[in-house]
C-alpha positions as CSV (number, residue, x, y, z in Angstrom):
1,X,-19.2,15.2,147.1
2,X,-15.7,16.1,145.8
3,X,-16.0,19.6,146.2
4,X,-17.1,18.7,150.1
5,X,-14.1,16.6,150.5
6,X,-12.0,19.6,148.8
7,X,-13.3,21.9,151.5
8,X,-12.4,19.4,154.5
9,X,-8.9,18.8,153.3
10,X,-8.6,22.6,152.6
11,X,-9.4,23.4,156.4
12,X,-7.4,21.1,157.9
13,X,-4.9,22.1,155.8
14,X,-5.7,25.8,157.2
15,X,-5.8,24.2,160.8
16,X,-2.5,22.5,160.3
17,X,-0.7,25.4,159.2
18,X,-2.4,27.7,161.6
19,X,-1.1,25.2,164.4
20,X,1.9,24.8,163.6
21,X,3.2,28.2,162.6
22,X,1.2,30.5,165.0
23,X,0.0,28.0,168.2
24,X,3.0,25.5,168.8
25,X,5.5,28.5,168.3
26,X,3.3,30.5,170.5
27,X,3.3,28.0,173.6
28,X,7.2,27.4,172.7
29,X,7.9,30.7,173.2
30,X,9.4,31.1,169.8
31,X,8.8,33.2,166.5
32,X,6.0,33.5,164.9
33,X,5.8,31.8,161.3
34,X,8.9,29.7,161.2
35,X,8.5,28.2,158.0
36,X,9.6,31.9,156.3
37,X,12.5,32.4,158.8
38,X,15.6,33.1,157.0
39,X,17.9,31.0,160.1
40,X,17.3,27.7,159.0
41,X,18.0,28.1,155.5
42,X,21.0,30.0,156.5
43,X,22.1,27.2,158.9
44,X,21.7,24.7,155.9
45,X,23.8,27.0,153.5
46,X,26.6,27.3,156.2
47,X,26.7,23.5,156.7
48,X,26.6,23.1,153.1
49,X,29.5,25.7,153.0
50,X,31.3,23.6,155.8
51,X,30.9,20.5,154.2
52,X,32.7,21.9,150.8
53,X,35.3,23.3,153.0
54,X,36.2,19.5,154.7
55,X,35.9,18.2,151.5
56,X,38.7,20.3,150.0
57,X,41.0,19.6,152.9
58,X,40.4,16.6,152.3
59,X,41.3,16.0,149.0
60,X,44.7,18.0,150.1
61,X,45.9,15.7,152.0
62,X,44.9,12.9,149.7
63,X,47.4,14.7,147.4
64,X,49.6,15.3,149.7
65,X,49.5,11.5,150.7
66,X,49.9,11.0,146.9
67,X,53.0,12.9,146.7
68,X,54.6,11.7,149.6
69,X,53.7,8.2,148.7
70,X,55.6,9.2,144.9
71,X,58.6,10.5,146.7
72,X,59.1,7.2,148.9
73,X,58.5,4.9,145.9
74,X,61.3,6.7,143.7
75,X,63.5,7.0,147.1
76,X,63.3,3.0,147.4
77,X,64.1,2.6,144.1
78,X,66.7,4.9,143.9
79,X,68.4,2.6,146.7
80,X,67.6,-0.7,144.9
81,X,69.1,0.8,142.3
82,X,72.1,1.3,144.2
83,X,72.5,-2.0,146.1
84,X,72.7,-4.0,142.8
Protein backbone atom coordinates (compact mmCIF):
# COMPACT_ATOMS: atom_id res chain seq x y z
CA UNK A 1 0.00 0.00 0.00
CA UNK A 2 2.78 2.53 0.93
CA UNK A 3 5.00 1.51 -1.72
CA UNK A 4 1.78 2.05 -4.18
CA UNK A 5 1.19 5.47 -2.86
CA UNK A 6 5.17 6.03 -3.24
CA UNK A 7 4.88 5.20 -6.92
CA UNK A 8 1.80 7.70 -7.46
CA UNK A 9 3.46 10.57 -5.77
CA UNK A 10 6.73 9.71 -7.59
CA UNK A 11 4.87 10.05 -11.13
CA UNK A 12 3.24 12.92 -10.63
CA UNK A 13 6.17 14.27 -9.34
CA UNK A 14 7.77 13.05 -12.79
CA UNK A 15 4.61 14.67 -14.51
CA UNK A 16 4.99 17.89 -12.70
CA UNK A 17 8.42 18.42 -13.54
CA UNK A 18 8.07 17.11 -17.00
CA UNK A 19 5.28 19.87 -17.45
CA UNK A 20 6.59 22.45 -16.20
CA UNK A 21 10.23 22.41 -17.39
CA UNK A 22 9.72 20.86 -20.95
CA UNK A 23 5.68 21.47 -21.94
CA UNK A 24 4.80 25.06 -20.48
CA UNK A 25 8.25 26.36 -21.70
CA UNK A 26 7.62 24.65 -24.93
CA UNK A 27 4.11 26.32 -25.69
CA UNK A 28 5.76 29.71 -24.14
CA UNK A 29 8.18 29.66 -26.57
CA UNK A 30 10.94 29.76 -24.07
CA UNK A 31 14.05 27.58 -22.93
CA UNK A 32 14.00 24.46 -22.18
CA UNK A 33 14.62 23.48 -18.37
CA UNK A 34 14.37 26.75 -16.64
CA UNK A 35 14.89 25.64 -13.26
CA UNK A 36 18.90 25.13 -14.22
CA UNK A 37 19.13 28.57 -16.05
CA UNK A 38 21.89 30.56 -14.77
CA UNK A 39 19.56 34.24 -15.54
CA UNK A 40 17.53 34.11 -12.69
CA UNK A 41 19.94 33.42 -10.16
CA UNK A 42 22.03 36.07 -11.78
CA UNK A 43 19.11 38.55 -11.67
CA UNK A 44 18.75 37.83 -7.91
CA UNK A 45 22.64 38.28 -7.24
CA UNK A 46 22.49 41.67 -9.14
CA UNK A 47 19.45 42.83 -7.20
CA UNK A 48 21.08 41.68 -4.16
CA UNK A 49 24.23 43.55 -5.35
CA UNK A 50 21.91 46.76 -6.06
CA UNK A 51 20.31 46.61 -2.89
CA UNK A 52 23.88 46.75 -0.93
CA UNK A 53 24.79 49.41 -3.16
CA UNK A 54 21.45 51.82 -1.99
CA UNK A 55 22.16 50.76 1.24
CA UNK A 56 25.60 52.29 1.36
CA UNK A 57 24.44 55.54 -0.13
CA UNK A 58 22.33 55.49 2.17
CA UNK A 59 24.04 55.28 5.14
CA UNK A 60 26.30 58.27 3.48
CA UNK A 61 24.03 60.55 3.64
CA UNK A 62 22.84 59.65 7.04
CA UNK A 63 26.44 60.58 7.94
CA UNK A 64 26.53 63.30 6.12
CA UNK A 65 23.13 64.49 7.72
CA UNK A 66 25.03 63.66 10.95
CA UNK A 67 27.79 65.92 10.30
CA UNK A 68 25.93 68.60 8.96
CA UNK A 69 23.50 68.44 11.74
CA UNK A 70 27.06 68.54 14.34
CA UNK A 71 28.22 71.58 12.49
CA UNK A 72 24.83 73.64 12.89
CA UNK A 73 24.51 72.65 16.57
CA UNK A 74 28.20 73.95 17.45
CA UNK A 75 27.41 77.04 14.96
CA UNK A 76 24.23 77.90 17.25
CA UNK A 77 26.04 77.61 20.15
CA UNK A 78 28.93 79.35 19.11
CA UNK A 79 26.36 82.39 18.62
CA UNK A 80 24.60 81.88 21.92
CA UNK A 81 27.73 82.02 23.19
CA UNK A 82 28.29 85.26 21.76
CA UNK A 83 25.02 87.09 22.45
CA UNK A 84 25.44 86.64 26.23
Amino acid sequence: MIVAAAEWVFMLMIVVLFGSQVLWPVCRGTRLFPIIRREGRLRRELSEVRQEATEIEVEEQITRERERLELERMARAKHKEKDQ
